[in-house]
C-alpha positions, -999 to 999 in steps of 0.1 A, spaced: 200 703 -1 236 703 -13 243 734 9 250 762 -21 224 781 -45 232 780 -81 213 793 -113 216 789 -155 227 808 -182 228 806 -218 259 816 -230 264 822 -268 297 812 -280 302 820 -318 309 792 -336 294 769 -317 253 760 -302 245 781 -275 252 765 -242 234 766 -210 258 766 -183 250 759 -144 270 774 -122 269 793 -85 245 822 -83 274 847 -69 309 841 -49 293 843 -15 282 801 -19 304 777 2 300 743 14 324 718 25 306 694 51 335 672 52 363 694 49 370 678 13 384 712 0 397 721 30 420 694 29 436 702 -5 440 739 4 412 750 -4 401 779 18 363 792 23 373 824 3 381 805 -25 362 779 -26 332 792 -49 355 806 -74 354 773 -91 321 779 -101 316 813 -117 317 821 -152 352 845 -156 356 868 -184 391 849 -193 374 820 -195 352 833 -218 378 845 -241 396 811 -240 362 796 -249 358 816 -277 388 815 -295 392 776 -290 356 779 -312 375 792 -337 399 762 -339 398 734 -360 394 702 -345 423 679 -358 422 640 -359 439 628 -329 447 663 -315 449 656 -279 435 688 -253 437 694 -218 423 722 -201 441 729 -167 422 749 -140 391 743 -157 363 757 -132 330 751 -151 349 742 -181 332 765 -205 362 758 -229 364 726 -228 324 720 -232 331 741 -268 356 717 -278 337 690 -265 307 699 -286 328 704 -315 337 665 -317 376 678 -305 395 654 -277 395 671 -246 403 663 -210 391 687 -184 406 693 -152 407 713 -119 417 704 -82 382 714 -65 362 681 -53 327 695 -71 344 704 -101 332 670 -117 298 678 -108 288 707 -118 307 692 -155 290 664 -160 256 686 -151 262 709 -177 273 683 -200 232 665 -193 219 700 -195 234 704 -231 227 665 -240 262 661 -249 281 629 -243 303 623 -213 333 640 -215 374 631 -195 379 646 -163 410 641 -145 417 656 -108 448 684 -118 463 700 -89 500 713 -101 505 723 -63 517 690 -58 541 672 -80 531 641 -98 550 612 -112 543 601 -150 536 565 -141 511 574 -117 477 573 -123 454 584 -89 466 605 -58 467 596 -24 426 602 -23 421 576 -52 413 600 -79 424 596 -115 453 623 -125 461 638 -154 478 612 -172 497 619 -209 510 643 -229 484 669 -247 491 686 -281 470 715 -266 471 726 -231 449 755 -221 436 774 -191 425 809 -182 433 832 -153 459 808 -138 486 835 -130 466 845 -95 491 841 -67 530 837 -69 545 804 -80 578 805 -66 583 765 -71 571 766 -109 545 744 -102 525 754 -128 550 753 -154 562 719 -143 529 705 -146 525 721 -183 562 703 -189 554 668 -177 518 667 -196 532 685 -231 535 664 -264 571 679 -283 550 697 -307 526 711 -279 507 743 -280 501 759 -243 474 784 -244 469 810 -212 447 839 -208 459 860 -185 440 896 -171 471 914 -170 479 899 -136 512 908 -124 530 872 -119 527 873 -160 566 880 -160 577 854 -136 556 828 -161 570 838 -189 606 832 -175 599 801 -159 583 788 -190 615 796 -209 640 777 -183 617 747 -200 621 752 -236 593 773 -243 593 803 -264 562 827 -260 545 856 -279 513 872 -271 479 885 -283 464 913 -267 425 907 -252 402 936 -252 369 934 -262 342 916 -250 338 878 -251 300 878 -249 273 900 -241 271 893 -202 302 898 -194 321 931 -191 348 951 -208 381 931 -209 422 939 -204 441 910 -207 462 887 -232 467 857 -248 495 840 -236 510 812 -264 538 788 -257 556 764 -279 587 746 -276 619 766 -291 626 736 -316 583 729 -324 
């Protein structure tokens, strides 16, 4: 037994086949028999939020449905959890790399990718807590990295602690093509300002969409924002 219950959901997502998603049946899971997430940071109180379906994810799902999938369009999705975004663009014949820091990330992504009988899909460890180097291409552990530059970069509900370093908008910086789009959806969390800011000491100019009604049916009433980046000379 791996240690965690999960259970399954269909999740409609307009624009795109329903998909059935596995993911942990509530936040009060944890598991980490060899201290795999423990060693990356990772403590027990946030180890299962990897694997629950988020209302910002939701939204970032849905409005990446509404997309069109352009030839050769590269797309990372940073953060990724249960990658309900990506999996859209995945299903929708689009480019997309996936990507988190948690070690069952990959899992529970490739399960929901046999549970939807799609094709396998990139998945690169992403962890912006810990600076990377362009010609590298695995971490200490021997995982692959995010490698490239992405036209798209995307990720929901990022903004949850203070980033004092700019980790995360170093990371978007080294992995963002010149013409690069940078997606976030943010729930009105308060480190929104200090983003924005650092994000402009890197080129990127930013306007907003406002988030407030409900991405699908099983999730709740929303407050939040879409965050969208481009470089000042895109």
């Amino acid at each position: 037994m791996p240690g965690y219950l999960t259970k399954q959901q269909n999740i409609p997502v307009s624009g795109v086949e329903d998909l059935i998603i596995r993911s942990l049946l509530d936040l009060q899971q944890f598991s980490d028999p060899e201290g795999d997430a423990e060693r990356i940071g990772i403590s027990s109180a946030m180890w299962p939020l990897f694997g629950v379906l988020w209302p910002s994810g939701a939204h970032l799902a849905a409005r990446l449905a509404l997309r069109p999938v352009l030839l050769e369009e590269r797309i990372l999705e940073i953060g990724c959890g249960l990658g309900l975004a990506s999996l859209v663009g995945h299903r929708r014949g689009a480019d997309v790399t996936a990507s988190d820091c948690h070690p069952l990330t990959a899992d529970f992504l490739n399960e929901n990718l046999r549970l939807n009988h799609l094709p396998p899909m990139k998945y690169r460890h992403g962890n912006w807590s810990i600076p990377e180097l362009e010609d590298t291409l695995k971490d200490v552990a021997g995982r692959r990295i995010v490698d490239g530059r992405f036209d798209l970069i995307m990720g929901s509900d990022l903004l949850y602690e203070r980033d004092a370093n700019a980790t995360l908008a170093a990371f978007i910086g080294l992995h963002a093509s010149p013409v690069a789009e940078v997606w976030i959806v943010d729930p009105d969390r308060g480190n929104r300002a200090a983003f924005n800011r650092q994000m402009g000491d890197r080129g990127f100019q930013m306007r907003e969409e406002r988030l407030d009604k409900i991405a699908f049916d099983d999730i709740a009433a929303y407050k939040g924002r879409l965050l969208i980046y481009r470089f000042h000379d895109a």
